[in-house]
C-alpha positions in Angstrom: -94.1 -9.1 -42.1 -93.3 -7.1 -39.0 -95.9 -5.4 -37.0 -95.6 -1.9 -38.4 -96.8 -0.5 -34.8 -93.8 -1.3 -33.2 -91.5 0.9 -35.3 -94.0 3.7 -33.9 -93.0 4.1 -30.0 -89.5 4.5 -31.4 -90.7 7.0 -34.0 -92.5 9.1 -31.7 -89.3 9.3 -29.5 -86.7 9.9 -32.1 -88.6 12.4 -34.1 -88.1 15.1 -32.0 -84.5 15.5 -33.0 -83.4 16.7 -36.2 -79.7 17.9 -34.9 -78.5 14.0 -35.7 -75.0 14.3 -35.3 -74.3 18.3 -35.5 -71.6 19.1 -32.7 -72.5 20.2 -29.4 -71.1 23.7 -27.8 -70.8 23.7 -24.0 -70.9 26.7 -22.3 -70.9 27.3 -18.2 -68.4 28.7 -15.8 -64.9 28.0 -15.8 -65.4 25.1 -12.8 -67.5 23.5 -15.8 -65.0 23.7 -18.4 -62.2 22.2 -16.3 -64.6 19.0 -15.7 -63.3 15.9 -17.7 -65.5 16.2 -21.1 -66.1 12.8 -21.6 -67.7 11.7 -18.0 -70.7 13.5 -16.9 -70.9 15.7 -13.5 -71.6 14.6 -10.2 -75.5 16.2 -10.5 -76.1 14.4 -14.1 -78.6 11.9 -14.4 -75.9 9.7 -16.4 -73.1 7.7 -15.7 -70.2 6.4 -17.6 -72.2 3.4 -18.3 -74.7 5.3 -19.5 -72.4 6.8 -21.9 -70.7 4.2 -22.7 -73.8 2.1 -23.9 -75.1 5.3 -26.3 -71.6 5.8 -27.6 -71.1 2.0 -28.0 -74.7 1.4 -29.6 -74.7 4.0 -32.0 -71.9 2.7 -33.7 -73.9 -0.8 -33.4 -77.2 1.1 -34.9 -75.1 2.2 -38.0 -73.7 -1.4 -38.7 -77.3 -2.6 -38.3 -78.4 0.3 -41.0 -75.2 -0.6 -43.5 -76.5 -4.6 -43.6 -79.9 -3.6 -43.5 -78.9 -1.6 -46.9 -77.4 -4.1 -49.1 -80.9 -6.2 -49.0 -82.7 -4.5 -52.1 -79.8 -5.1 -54.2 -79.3 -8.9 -53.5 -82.7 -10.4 -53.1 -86.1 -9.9 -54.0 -87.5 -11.7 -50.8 -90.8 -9.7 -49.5 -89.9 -10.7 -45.7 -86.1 -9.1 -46.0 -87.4 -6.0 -48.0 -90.0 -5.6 -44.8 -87.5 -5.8 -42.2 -84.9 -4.1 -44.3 -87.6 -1.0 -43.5 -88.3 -1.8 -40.3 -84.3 -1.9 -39.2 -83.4 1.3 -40.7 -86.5 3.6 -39.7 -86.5 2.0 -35.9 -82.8 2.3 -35.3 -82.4 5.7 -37.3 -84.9 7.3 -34.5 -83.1 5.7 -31.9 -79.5 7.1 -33.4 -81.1 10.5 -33.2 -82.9 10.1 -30.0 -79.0 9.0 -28.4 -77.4 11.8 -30.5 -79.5 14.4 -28.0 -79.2 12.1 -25.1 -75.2 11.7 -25.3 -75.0 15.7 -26.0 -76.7 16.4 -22.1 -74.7 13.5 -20.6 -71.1 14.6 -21.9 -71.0 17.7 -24.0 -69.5 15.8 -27.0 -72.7 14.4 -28.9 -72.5 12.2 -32.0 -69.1 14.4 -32.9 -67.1 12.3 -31.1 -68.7 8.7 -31.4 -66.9 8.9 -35.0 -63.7 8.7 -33.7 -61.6 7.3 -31.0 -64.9 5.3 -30.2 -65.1 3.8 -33.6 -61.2 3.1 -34.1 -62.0 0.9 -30.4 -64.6 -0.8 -31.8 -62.7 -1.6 -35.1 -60.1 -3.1 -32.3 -63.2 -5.8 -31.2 -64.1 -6.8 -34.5 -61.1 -8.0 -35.9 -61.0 -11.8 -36.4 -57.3 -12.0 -34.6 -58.8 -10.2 -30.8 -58.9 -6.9 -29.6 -56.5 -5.6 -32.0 -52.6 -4.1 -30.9 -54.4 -0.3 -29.9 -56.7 -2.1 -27.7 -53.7 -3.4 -25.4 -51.9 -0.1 -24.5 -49.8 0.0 -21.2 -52.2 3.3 -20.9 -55.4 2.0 -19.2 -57.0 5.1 -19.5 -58.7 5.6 -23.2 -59.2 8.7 -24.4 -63.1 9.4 -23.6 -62.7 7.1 -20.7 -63.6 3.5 -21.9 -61.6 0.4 -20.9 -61.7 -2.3 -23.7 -62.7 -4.4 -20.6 -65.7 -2.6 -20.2 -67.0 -2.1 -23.5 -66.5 -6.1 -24.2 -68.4 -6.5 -20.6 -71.3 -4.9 -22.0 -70.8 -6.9 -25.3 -68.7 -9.9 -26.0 -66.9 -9.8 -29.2 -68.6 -13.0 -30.8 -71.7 -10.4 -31.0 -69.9 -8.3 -33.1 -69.5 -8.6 -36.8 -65.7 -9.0 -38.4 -64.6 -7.9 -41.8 -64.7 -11.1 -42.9 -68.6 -11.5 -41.9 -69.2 -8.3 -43.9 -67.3 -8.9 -46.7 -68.6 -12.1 -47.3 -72.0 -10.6 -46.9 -71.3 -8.2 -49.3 -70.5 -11.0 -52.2 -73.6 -13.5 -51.2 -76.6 -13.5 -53.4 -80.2 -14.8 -53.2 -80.8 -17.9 -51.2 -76.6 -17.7 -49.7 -77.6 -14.5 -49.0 -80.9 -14.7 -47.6 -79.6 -17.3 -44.8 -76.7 -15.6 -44.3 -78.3 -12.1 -43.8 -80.5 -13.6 -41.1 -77.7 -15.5 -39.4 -75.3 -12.4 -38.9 -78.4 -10.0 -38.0 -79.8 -12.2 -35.5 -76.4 -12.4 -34.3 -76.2 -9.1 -34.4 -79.6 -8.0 -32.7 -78.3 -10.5 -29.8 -75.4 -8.0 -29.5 -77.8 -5.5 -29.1 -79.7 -7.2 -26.8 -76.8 -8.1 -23.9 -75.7 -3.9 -24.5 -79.4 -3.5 -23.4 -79.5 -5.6 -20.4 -76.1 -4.3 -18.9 -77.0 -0.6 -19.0 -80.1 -1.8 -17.4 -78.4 -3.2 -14.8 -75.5 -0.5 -14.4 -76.8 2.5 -15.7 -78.5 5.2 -13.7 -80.7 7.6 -16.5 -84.3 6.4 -16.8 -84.7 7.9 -20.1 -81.6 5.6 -21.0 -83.2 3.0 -19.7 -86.4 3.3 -21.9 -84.5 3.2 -25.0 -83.0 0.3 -23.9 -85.9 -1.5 -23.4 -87.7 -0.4 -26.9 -84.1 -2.4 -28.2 -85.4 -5.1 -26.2 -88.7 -5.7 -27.0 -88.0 -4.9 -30.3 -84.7 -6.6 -31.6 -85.9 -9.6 -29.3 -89.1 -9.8 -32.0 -87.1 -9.8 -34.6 -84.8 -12.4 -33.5 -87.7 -14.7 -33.1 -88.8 -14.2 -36.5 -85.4 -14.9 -38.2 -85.0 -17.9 -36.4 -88.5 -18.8 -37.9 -87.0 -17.5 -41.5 -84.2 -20.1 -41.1 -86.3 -22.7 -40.4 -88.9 -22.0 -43.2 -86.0 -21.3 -45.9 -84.2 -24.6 -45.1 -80.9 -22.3 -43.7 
């Protein structure tokens, strides 16, 4: 079983919000308003990479959350029930904690990760490439992500397709035990490489921390499924 007090740096963090993904308002003076809404001003303490991660790893967090859900009904193994726990309360503080965090940076909040951003990262995950929408002639994406950049910050092979879900979905037991730990460790490697390149290209500190709880954290875990694989004969 995981260390419980790990989940509690993230906890303490996250708590604080309770908005989640409630829309965000701007107000200001009319040189404000005409600013482009998805990148943040010159005097923010985020830049588009910043951005870019938090919009990119919230949709990552919920993926996490929607695997991390199917465990109770397809196995009664006490390590997978544990982490199960441990996946949804960590990363749930950490989708709040990003929800106020994207709201200072670009005025949009959680609002708009549901859309263009998640239609893009559909584009990634398909088995056949990044998908006809994620080749326009337009380089220029509508909240002002390249599909270049967001697959520099995390390769596609660290992404799960339809076809890894779906054949999540239908495994039981022992399949599903070893697959579960497979795709999620796969997974939390995703998260991992997101982590390191907004360390390395963002500019917000407090950006930087939560990238480094991901670290620490999903790195843990990782080590302790590869373990599982061994120990389950995967």
């Amino acid at each position: 079983m995981i260390d419980p007090t790990r989940r509690q740096v993230l906890c303490a963090t996250g708590a604080a919000s309770t908005a989640g993904f409630v829309g965000y308002t701007a107000t200001g003076t009319q040189e404000d308003d005409e600013q482009d809404d998805t990148s943040p001003d010159e005097d923010s303490e985020f830049n588009n990479v910043d951005v870019m991660f938090m919009r990119m790893m919230i949709m990552h967090h919920e993926e996490a959350i929607h695997m991390a859900e199917l465990v109770p009904e397809r196995t009664d193994r006490q390590e997978l029930l544990d982490l199960r726990t441990e996946i949804i309360e960590d990363q749930e503080a950490e989708i709040d904690l990003m929800c106020e965090l994207l709201e200072e940076a670009d005025g949009a909040g959680c609002d708009e990760v549901g859309g263009v951003m998640s239609r893009q990262m559909d584009g990634m995950m398909r088995d056949d490439g990044m998908g006809d929408g994620m080749h326009d002639d337009d380089d220029d994406m509508d909240d002002g992500m390249h599909p270049d950049e967001m697959e520099e910050m995390m390769p596609r092979e660290h992404m799960m397709t339809h076809d890894d879900k779906r054949e999540l979905r239908r495994a039981e037991d022992q399949e599903f035990d070893c697959l579960f730990v497979e795709q999620m460790a796969r997974h939390h490697e995703g998260a991992v490489m997101m982590s390191e390149h907004v360390l390395d290209e963002g500019e917000s500190q407090r950006v930087a921390n939560v990238a480094e709880d991901i670290i620490e954290v999903q790195q843990n875990e990782i080590e302790l499924m590869e373990e599982w694989q061994d120990d389950w004969d995967c």
